[in-house]
N, CA, C and O atoms as a printed pandas DataFrame, in Angstrom:
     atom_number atom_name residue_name chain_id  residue_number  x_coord  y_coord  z_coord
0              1         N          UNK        A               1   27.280  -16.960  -43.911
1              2        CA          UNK        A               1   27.871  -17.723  -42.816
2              3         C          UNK        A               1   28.677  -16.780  -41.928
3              4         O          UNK        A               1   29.604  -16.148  -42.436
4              5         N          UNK        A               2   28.393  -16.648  -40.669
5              6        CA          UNK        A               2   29.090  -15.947  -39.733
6              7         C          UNK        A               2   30.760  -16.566  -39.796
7              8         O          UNK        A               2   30.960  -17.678  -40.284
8              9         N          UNK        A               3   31.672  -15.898  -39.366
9             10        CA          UNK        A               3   32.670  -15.870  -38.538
10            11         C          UNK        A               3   33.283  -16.542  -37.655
11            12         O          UNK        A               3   34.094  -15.844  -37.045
12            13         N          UNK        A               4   33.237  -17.719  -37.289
13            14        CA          UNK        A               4   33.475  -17.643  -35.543
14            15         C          UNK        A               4   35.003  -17.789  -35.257
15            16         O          UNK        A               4   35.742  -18.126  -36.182
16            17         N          UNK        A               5   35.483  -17.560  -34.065
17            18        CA          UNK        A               5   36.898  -17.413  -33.560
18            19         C          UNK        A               5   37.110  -18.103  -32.756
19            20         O          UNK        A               5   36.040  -18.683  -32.569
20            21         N          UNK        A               6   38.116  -18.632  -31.809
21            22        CA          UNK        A               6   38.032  -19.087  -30.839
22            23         C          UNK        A               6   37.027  -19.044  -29.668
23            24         O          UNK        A               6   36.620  -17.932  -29.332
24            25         N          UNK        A               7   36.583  -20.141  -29.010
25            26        CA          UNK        A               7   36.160  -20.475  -28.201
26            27         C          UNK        A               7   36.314  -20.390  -26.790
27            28         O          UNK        A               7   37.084  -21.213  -26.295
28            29         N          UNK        A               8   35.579  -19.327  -25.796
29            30        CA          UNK        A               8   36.151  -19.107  -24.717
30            31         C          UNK        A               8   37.180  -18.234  -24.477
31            32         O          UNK        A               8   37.998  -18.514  -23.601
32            33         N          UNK        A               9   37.296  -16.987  -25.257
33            34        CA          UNK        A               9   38.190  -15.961  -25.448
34            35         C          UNK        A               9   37.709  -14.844  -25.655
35            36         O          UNK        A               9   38.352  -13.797  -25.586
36            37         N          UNK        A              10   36.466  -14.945  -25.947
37            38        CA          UNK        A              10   35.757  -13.585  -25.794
38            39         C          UNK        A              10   35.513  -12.432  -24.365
39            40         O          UNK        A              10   34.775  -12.626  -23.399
40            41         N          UNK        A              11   36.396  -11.228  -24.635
41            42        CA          UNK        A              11   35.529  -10.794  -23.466
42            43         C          UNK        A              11   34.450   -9.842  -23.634
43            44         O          UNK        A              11   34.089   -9.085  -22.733
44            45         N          UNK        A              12   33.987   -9.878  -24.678
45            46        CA          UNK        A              12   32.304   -9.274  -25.162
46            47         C          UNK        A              12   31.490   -9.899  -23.741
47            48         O          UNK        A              12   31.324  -11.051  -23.339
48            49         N          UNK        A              13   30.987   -8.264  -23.087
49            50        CA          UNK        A              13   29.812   -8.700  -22.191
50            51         C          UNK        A              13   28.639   -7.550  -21.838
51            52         O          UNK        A              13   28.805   -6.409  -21.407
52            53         N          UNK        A              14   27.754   -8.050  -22.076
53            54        CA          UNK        A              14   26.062   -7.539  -22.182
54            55         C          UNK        A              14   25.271   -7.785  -20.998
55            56         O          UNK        A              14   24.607   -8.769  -20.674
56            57         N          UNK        A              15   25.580   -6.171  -20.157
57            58        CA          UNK        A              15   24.497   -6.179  -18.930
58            59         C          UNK        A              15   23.044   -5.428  -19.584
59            60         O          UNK        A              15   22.819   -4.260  -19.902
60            61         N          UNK        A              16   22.152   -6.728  -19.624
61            62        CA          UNK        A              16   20.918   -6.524  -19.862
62            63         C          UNK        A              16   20.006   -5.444  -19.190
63            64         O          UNK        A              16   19.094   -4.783  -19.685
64            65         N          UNK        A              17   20.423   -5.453  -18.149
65            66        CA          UNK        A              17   19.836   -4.465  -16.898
66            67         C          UNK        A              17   20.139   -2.465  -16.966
67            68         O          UNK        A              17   19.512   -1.544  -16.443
68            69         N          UNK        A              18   21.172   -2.479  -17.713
69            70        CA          UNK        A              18   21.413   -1.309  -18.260
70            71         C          UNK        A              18   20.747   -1.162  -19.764
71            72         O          UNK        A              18   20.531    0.049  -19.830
72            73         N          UNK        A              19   20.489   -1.505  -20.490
73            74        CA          UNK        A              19   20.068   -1.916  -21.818
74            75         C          UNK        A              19   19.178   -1.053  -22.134
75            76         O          UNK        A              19   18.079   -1.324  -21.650
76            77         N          UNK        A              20   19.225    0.182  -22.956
77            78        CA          UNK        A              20   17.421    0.727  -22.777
78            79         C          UNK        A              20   17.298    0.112  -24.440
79            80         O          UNK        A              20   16.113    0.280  -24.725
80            81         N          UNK        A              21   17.695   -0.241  -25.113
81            82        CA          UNK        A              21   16.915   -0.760  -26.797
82            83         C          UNK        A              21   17.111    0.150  -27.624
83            84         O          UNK        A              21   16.219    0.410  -28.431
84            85         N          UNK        A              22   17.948    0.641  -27.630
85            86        CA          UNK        A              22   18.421    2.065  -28.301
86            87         C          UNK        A              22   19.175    1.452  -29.951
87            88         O          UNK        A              22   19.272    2.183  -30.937
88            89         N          UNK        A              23   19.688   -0.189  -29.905
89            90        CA          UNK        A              23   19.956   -0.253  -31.188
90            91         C          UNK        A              23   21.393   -0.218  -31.874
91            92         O          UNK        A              23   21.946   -0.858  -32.768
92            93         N          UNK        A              24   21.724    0.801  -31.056
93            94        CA          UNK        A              24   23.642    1.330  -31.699
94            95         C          UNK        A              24   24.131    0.110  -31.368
95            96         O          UNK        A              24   24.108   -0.284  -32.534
96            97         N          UNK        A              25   24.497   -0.698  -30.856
97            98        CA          UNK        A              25   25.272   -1.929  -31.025
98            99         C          UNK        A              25   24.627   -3.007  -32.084
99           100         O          UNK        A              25   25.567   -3.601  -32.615
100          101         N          UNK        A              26   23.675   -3.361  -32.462
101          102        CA          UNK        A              26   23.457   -3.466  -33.971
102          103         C          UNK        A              26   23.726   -2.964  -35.016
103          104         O          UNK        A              26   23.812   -3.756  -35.954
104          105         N          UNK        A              27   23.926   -1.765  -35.262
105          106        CA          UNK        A              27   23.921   -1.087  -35.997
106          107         C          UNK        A              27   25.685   -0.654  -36.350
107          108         O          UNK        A              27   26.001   -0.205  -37.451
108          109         N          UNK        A              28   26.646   -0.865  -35.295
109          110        CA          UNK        A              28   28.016   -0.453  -35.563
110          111         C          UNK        A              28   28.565   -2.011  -35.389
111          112         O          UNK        A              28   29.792   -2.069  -35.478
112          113         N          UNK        A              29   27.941   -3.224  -35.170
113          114        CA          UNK        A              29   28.655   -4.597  -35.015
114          115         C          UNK        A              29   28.564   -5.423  -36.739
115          116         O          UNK        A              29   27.723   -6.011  -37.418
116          117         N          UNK        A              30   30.161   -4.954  -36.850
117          118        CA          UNK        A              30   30.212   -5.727  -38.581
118          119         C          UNK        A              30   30.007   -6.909  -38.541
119          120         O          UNK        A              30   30.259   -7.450  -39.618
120          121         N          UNK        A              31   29.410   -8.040  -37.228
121          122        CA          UNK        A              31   29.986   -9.083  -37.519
122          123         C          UNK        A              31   28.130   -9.963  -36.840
123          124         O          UNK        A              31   27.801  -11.150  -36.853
124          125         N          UNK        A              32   27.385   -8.782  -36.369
125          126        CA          UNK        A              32   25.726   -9.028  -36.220
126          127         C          UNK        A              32   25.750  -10.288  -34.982
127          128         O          UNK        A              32   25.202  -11.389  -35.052
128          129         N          UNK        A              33   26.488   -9.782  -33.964
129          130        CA          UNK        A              33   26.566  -10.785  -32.829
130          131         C          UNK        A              33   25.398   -9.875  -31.691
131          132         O          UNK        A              33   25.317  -10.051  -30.475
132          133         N          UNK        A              34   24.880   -9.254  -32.227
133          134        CA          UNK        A              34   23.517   -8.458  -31.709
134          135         C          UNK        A              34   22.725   -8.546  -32.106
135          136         O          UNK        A              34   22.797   -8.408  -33.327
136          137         N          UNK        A              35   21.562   -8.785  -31.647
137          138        CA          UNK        A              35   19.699   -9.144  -31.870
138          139         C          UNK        A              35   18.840   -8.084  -30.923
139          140         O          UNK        A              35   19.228   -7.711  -29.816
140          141         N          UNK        A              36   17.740   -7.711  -31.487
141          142        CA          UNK        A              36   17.002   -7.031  -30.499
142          143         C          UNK        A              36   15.733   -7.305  -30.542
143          144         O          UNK        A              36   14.802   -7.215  -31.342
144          145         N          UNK        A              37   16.078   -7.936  -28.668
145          146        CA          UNK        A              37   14.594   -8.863  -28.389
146          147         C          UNK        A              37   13.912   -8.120  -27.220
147          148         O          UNK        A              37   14.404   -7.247  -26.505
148          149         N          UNK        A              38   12.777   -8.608  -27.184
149          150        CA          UNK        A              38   11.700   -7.524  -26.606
150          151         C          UNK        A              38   12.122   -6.507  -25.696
151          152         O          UNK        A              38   12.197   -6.337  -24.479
152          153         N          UNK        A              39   12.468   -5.645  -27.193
153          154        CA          UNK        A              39   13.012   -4.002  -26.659
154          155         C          UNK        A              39   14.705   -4.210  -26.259
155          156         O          UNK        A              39   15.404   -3.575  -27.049
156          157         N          UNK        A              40   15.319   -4.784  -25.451
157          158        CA          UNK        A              40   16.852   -4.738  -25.334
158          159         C          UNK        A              40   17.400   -6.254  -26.255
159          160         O          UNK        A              40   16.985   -7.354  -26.618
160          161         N          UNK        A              41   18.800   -5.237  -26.303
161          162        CA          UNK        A              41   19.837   -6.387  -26.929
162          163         C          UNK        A              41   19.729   -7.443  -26.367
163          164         O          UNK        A              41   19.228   -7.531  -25.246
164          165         N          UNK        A              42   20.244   -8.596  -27.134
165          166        CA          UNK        A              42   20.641   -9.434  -26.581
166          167         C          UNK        A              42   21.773  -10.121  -27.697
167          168         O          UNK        A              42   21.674  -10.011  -28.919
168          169         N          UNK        A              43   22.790  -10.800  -27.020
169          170        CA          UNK        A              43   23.657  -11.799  -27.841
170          171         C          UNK        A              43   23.382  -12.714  -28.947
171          172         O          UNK        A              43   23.073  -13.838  -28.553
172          173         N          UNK        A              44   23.401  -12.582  -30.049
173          174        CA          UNK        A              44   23.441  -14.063  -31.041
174          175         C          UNK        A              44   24.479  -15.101  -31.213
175          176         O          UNK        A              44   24.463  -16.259  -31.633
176          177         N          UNK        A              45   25.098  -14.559  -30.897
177          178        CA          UNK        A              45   26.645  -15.033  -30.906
178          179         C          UNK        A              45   28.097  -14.222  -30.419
179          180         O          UNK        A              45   29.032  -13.636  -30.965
180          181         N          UNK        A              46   27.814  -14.450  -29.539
181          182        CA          UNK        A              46   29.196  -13.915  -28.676
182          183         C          UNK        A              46   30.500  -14.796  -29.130
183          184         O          UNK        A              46   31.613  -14.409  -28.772
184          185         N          UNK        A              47   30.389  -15.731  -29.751
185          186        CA          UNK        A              47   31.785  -15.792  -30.574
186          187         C          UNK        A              47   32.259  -15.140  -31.993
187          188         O          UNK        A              47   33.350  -15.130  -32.563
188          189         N          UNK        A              48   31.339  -14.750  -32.231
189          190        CA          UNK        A              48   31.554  -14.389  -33.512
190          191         C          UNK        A              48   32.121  -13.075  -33.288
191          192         O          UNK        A              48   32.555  -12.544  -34.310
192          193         N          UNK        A              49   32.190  -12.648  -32.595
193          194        CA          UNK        A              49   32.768  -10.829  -31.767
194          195         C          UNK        A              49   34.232  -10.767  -31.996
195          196         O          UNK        A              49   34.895  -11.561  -31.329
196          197         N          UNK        A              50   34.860   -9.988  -32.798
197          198        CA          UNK        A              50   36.395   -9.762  -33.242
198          199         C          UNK        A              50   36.582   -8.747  -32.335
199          200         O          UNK        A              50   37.304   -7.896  -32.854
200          201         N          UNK        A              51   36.214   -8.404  -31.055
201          202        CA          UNK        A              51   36.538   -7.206  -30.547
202          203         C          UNK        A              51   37.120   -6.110  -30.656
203          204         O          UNK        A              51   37.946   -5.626  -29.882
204          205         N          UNK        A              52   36.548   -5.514  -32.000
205          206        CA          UNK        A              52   36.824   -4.501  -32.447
206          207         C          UNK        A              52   36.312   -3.104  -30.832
207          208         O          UNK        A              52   36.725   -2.040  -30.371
208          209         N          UNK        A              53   35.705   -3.661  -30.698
209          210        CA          UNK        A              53   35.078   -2.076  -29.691
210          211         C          UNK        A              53   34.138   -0.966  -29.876
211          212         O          UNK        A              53   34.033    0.032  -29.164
212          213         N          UNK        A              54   33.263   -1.363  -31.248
213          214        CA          UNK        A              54   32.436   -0.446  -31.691
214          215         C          UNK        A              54   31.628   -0.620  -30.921
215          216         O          UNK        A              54   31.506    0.499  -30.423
216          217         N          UNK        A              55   30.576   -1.603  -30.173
217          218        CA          UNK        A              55   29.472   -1.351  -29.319
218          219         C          UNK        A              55   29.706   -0.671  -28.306
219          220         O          UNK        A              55   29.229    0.460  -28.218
220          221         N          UNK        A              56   30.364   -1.115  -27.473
221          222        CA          UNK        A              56   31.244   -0.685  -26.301
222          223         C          UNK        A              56   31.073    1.023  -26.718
223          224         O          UNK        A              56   30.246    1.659  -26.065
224          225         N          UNK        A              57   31.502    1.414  -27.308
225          226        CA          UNK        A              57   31.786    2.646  -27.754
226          227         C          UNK        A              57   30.735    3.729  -27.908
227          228         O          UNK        A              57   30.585    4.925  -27.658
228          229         N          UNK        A              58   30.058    2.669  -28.468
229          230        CA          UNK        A              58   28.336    3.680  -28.970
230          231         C          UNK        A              58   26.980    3.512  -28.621
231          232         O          UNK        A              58   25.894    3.730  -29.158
232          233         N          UNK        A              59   27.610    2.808  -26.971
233          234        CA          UNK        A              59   26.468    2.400  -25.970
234          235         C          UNK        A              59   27.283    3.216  -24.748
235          236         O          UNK        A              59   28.310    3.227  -24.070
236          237         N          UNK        A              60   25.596    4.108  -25.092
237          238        CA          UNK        A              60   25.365    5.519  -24.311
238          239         C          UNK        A              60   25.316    4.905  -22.505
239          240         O          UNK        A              60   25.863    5.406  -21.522
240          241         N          UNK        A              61   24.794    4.162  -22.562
241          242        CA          UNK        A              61   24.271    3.189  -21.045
242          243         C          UNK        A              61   25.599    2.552  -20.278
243          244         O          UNK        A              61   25.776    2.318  -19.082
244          245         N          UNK        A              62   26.521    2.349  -21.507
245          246        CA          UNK        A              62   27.520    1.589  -21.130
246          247         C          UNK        A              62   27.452    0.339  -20.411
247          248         O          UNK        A              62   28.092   -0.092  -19.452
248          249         N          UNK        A              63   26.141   -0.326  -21.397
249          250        CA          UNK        A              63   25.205   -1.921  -21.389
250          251         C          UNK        A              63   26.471   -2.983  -21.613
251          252         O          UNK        A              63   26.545   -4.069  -21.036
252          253         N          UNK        A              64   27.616   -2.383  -22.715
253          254        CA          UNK        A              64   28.405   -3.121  -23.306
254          255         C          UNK        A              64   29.513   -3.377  -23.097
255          256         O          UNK        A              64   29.704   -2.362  -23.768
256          257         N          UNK        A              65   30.571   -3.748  -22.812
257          258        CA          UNK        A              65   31.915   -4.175  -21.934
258          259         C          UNK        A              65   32.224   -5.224  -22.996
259          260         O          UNK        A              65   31.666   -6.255  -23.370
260          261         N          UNK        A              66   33.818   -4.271  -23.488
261          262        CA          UNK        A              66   34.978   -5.447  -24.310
262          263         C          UNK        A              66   36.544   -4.872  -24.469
263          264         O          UNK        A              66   36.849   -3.776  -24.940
264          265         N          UNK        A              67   37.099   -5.493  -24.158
265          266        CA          UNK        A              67   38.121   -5.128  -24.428
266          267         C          UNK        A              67   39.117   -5.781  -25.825
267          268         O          UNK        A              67   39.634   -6.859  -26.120
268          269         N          UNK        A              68   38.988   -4.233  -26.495
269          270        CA          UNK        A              68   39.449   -4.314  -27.880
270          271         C          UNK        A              68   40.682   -4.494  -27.751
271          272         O          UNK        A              68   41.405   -3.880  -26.966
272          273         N          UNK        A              69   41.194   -5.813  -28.926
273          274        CA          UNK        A              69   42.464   -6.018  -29.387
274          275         C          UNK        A              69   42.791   -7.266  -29.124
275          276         O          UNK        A              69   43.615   -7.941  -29.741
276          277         N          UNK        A              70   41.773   -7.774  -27.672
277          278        CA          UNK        A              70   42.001   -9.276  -26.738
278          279         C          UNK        A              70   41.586   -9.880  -27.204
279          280         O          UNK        A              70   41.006   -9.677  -28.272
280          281         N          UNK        A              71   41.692  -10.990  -26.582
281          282        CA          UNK        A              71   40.762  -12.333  -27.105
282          283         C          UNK        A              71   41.583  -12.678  -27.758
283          284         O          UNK        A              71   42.776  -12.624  -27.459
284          285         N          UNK        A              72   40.847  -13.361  -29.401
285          286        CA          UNK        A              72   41.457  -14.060  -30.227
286          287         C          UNK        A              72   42.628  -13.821  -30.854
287          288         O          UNK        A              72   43.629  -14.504  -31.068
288          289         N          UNK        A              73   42.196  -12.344  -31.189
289          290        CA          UNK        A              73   43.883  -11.909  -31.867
290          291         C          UNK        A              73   45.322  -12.066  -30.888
291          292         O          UNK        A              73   46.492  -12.172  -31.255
292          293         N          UNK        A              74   44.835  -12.041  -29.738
293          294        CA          UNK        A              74   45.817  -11.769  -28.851
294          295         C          UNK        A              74   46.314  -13.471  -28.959
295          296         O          UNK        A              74   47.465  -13.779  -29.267
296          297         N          UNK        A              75   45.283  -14.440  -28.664
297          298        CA          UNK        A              75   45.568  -15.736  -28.910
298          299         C          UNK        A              75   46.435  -16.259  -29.745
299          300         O          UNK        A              75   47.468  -16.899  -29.553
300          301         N          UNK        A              76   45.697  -15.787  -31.040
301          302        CA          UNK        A              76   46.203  -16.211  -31.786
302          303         C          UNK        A              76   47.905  -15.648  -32.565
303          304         O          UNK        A              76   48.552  -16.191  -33.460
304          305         N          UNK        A              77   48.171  -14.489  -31.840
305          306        CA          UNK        A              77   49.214  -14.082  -31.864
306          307         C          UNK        A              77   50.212  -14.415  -31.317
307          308         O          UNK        A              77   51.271  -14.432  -31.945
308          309         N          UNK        A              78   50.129  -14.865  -29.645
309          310        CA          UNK        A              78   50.909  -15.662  -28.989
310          311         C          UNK        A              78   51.195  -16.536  -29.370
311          312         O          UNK        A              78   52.405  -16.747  -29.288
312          313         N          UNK        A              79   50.295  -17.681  -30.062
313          314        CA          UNK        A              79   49.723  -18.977  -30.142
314          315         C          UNK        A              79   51.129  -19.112  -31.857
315          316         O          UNK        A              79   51.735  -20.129  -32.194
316          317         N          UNK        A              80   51.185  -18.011  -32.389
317          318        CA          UNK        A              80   52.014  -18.233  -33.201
318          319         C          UNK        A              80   53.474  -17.631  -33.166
319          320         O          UNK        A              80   54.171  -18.045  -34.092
320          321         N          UNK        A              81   54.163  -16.648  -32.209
321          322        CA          UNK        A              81   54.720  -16.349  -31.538
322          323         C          UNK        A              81   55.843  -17.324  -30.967
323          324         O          UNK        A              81   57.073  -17.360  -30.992
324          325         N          UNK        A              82   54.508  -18.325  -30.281
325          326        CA          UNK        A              82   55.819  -19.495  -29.358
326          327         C          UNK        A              82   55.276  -20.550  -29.748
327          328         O          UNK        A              82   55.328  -21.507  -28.976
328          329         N          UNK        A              83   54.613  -20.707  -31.005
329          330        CA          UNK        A              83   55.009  -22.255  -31.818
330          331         C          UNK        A              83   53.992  -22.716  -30.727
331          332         O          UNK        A              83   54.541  -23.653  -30.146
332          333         N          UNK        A              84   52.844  -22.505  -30.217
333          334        CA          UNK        A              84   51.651  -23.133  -29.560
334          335         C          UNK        A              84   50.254  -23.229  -29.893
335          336         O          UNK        A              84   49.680  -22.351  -30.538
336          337         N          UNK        A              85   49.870  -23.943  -29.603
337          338        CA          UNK        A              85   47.888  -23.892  -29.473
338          339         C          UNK        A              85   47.413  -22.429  -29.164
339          340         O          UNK        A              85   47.985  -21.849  -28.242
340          341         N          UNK        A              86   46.566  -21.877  -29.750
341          342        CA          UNK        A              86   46.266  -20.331  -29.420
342          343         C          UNK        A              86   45.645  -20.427  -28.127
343          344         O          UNK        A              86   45.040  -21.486  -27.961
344          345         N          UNK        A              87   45.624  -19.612  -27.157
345          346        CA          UNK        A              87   45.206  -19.549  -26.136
346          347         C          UNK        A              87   45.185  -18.273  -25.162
347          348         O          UNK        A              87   46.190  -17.699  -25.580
348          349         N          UNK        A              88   44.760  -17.579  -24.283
349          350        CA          UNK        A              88   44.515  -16.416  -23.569
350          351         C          UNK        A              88   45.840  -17.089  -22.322
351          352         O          UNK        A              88   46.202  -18.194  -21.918
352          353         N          UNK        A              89   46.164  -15.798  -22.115
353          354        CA          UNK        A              89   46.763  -15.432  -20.861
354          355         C          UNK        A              89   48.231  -15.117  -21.121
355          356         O          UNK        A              89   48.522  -15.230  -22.312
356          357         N          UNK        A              90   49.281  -14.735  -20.284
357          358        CA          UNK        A              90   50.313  -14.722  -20.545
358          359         C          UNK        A              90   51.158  -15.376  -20.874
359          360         O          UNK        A              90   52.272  -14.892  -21.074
């Protein structure tokens, strides 16, 4: 069973158009929110993404865009912080 995190907090993003099928974002994503369909990545689940920053990292094309640390943790850090609903932004 996957993972999933909040909803709408991801900023995991996959320009297909840069993409050559090279694989390394399968291969460094602990959490398998990468598939590879005819020849380039594509998303299985973009929630399931803890934005760690390993694809991002080891995509040569720079197909992959995230900013590590955001999202959920950040949510959910605030979200417990000031006694609230987890949520993005300041």
């Amino acid at each position: 069973m996957r993972q999933s995190y909040l909803k709408n907090v991801v900023t995991l993003n996959l320009n297909s158009d840069k993409c050559i099928g090279c694989g390394r974002c399968l291969e460094v994503c602990p959490h398998d929110v990468f598939v590879l369909e005819s020849g380039k990545a594509e998303l299985r689940d973009r929630e399931a993404c803890m934005e760690c920053g390993a694809c991002a990292r080891n995509c040569s094309e720079e197909a992959v865009t995230v900013r590590a640390g955001v999202g959920c943790a950040y949510a959910i850090a605030i979200g417990m912080l000031r006694g609230t609903e987890p949520h993005c932004g300041e």
